[in-house]
C-alpha positions in Angstrom: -26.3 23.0 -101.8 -23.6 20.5 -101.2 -22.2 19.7 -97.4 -20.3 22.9 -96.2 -19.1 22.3 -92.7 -18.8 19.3 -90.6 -19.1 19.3 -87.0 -17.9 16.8 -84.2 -18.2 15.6 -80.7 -15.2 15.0 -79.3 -15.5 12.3 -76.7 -15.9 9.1 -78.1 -15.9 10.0 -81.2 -12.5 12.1 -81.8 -10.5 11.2 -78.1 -11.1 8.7 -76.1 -9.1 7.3 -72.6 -6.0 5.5 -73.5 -5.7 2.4 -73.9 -9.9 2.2 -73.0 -12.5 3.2 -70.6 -12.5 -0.1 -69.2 -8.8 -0.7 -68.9 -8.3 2.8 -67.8 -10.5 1.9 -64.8 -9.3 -1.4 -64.1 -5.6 -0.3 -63.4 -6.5 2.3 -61.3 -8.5 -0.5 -59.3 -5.3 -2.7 -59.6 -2.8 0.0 -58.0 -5.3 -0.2 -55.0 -5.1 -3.9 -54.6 -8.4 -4.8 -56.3 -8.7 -7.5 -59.4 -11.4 -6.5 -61.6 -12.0 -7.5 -65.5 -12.7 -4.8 -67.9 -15.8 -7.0 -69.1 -16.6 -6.1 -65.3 -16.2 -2.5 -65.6 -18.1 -2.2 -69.2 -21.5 -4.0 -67.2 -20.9 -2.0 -64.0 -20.9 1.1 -66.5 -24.1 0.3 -67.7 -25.7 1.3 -64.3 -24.9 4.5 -64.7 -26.0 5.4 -68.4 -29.0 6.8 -67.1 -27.6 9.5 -65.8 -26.5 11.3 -68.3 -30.4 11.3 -69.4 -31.5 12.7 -66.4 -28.9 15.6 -65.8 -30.1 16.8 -69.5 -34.0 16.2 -68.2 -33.2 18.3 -64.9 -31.0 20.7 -66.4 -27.9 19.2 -64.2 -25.3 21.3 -66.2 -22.1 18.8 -65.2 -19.1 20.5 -67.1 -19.7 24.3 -66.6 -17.2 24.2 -63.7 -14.7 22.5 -62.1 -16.9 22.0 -58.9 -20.3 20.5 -61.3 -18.0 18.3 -63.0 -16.2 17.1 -59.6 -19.5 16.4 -58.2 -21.2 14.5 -61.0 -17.9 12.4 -61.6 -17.5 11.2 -58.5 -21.4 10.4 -58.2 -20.8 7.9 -61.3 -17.9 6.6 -59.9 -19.5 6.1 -56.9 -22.3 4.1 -58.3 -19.5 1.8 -60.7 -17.6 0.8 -57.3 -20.5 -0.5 -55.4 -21.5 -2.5 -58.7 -18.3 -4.0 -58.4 -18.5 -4.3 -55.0 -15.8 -1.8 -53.5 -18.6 0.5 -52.0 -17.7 3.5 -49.4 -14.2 4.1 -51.2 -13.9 7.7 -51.1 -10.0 7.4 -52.0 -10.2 5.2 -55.1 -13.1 7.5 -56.1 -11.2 10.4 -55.8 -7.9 8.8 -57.7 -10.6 7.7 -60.5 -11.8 11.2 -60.6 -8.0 12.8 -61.1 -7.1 10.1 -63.6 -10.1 10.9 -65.9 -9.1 14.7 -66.0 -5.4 14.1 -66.9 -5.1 15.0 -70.7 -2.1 12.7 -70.7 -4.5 9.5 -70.3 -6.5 10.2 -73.4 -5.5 9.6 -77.4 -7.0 10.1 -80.6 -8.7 7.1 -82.2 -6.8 6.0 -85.0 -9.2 7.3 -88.1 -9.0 10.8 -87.2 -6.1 12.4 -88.8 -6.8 10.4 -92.2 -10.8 12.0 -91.7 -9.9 15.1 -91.1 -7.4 15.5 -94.4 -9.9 13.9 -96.5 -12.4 17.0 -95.2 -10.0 19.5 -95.3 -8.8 18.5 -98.8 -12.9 18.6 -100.3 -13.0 22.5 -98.5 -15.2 21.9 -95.7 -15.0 24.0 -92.6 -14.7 21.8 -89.3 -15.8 22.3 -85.6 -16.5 20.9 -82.5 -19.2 20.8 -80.7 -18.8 18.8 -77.0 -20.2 18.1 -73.9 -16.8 18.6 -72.0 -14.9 20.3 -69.7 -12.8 23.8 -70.4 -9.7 21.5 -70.9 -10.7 20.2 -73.9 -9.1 22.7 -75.3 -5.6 22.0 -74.2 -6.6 18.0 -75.0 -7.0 18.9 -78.4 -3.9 21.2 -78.5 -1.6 18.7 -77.1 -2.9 16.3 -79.3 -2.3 18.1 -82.2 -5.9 19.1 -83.6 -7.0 22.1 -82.0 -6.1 24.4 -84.9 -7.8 21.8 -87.7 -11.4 23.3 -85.5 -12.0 26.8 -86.7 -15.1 26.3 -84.4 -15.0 24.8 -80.8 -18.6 25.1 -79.0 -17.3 23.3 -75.6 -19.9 23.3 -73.1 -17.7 23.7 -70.6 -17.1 27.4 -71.4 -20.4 28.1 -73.0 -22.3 27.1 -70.1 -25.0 25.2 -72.2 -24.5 20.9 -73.0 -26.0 19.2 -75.2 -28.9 18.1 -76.2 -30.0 21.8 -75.6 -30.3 23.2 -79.6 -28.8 26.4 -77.9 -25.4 25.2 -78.0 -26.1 23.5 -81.8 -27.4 26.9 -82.8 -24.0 28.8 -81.5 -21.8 26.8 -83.4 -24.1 27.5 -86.7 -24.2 30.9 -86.2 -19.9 31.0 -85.5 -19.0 28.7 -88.7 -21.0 30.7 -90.9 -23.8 28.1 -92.4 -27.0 27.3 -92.8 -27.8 24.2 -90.8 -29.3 22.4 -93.9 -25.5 22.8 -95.2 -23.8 21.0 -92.1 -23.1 17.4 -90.9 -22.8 16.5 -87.2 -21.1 13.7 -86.2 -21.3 12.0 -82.6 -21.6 8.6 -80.8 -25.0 8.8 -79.1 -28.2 9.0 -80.3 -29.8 11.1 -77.9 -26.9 13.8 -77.4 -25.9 14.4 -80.8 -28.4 12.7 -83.5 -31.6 13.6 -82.3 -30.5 17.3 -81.2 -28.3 17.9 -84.5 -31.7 16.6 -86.7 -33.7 19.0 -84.7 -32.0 22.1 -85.8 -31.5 21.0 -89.2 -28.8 19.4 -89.5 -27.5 15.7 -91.3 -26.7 14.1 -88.7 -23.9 11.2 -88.6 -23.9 8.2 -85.9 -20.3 7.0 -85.2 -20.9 3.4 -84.4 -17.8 2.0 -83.7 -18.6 -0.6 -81.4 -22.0 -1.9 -83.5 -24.5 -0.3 -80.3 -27.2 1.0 -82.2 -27.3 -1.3 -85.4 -31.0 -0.2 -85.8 -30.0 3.4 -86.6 -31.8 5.3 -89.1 -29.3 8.5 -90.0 -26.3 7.8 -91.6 -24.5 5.3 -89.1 -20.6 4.5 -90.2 -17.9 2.6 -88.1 -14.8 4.6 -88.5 -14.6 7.9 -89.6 -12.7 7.3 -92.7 -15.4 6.4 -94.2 -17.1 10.2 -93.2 -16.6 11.9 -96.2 -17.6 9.0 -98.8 -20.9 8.7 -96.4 -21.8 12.5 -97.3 -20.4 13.0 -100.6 -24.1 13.4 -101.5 -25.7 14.9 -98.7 -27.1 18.0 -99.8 -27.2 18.0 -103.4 
């Protein structure tokens, strides 16, 4: 059978902070008086990757509720500043923290209304399926999108994150199709590829920076190019 559904993470692969991560972080840093380049703030990132690995490892649910996600934030936050050198700053941790829960600093990359028209126009049904907090769902509805999602799996209000297949598995069972007839598209290899491939699913890796060039699933750059990329999935 031919493709049926797609699914999507959503951060980093439909939102993302506005204008970046990176430059995001650096103005906050900038209000309080302290000169950092986002190259900085990208290496001083890099400390921290690790811990969204071991939070899956330990079962370290971080977006099931307002206090997790508070906790785990500002732990990563934490770590960033003393990379950078501003260690012990509780109150520019704590202004990082609100600034990375405001809906109003995030955007949709620029490839996703022309995707999501291509897939609506060949009759697929479309989801979500995100690590992220309950507000995604007003994210999405003030950025227009919520409604194109006949299925949002957000782990914030399921209580289960990803990689666990339990969350996966809810959004198969909700959209109606076998997993052999859905595509899952995300940005990380171990939260999305691996996970989607284990329940059956084609997964999708959306590269967009060039970070994992030695991919073996389907790996695009922008998500226009989705629905070419799986025209034959399936058949």
């Amino acid at each position: 059978m031919p493709v049926r559904a797609v699914l999507f993470d959503a951060g980093e692969t439909l939102v993302h902070p506005s204008p970046s991560f990176p430059e995001l972080f650096t103005s906050v840093l900038a209000a309080a008086g302290h000169r950092r380049a986002p190259d900085a703030v990208i290496e001083a990132s890099r400390s921290v990757f690790h811990r969204f690995s071991e939070a899956a490892r330990d079962n370290e649910l971080w977006t099931t509720s307002q206090e997790r996600s508070e906790r785990f934030w500002k732990s990563v936050y934490e770590r960033m500043l003393e990379e950078l050198g501003l260690p012990g700053d509780v109150a520019l941790r704590d202004a990082l923290y609100v600034t990375f829960t405001d809906p109003a600093n995030y955007a949709l990359f620029d490839d996703v209304h022309e995707a999501l028209a291509s897939l609506d126009a060949a009759g697929l049904a479309l989801g979500i399926v995100s690590n992220f907090e309950a507000w995604l769902e007003d994210l999405l509805g003030s950025l227009g999108v919520r409604e194109r999602f006949e299925v949002r799996v957000i782990s914030g209000l399921e209580g289960v994150e990803k990689p666990d297949a339990a969350i996966f598995e809810r959004a198969l069972e909700r959209i109606g199709h076998d997993a052999a007839d859905v595509v899952y598209v995300g940005d990380n290899p171990e939260f999305d590829v691996e996970p989607a491939a284990a329940v059956g699913m084609t997964p999708v890796l959306i590269d967009r920076r060039e970070r994992f060039p030695d991919a073996t699933c389907i790996r695009i750059g922008d998500l226009r190019q989705l629905a070419g990329a799986i025209a034959g999935v399936g058949r």
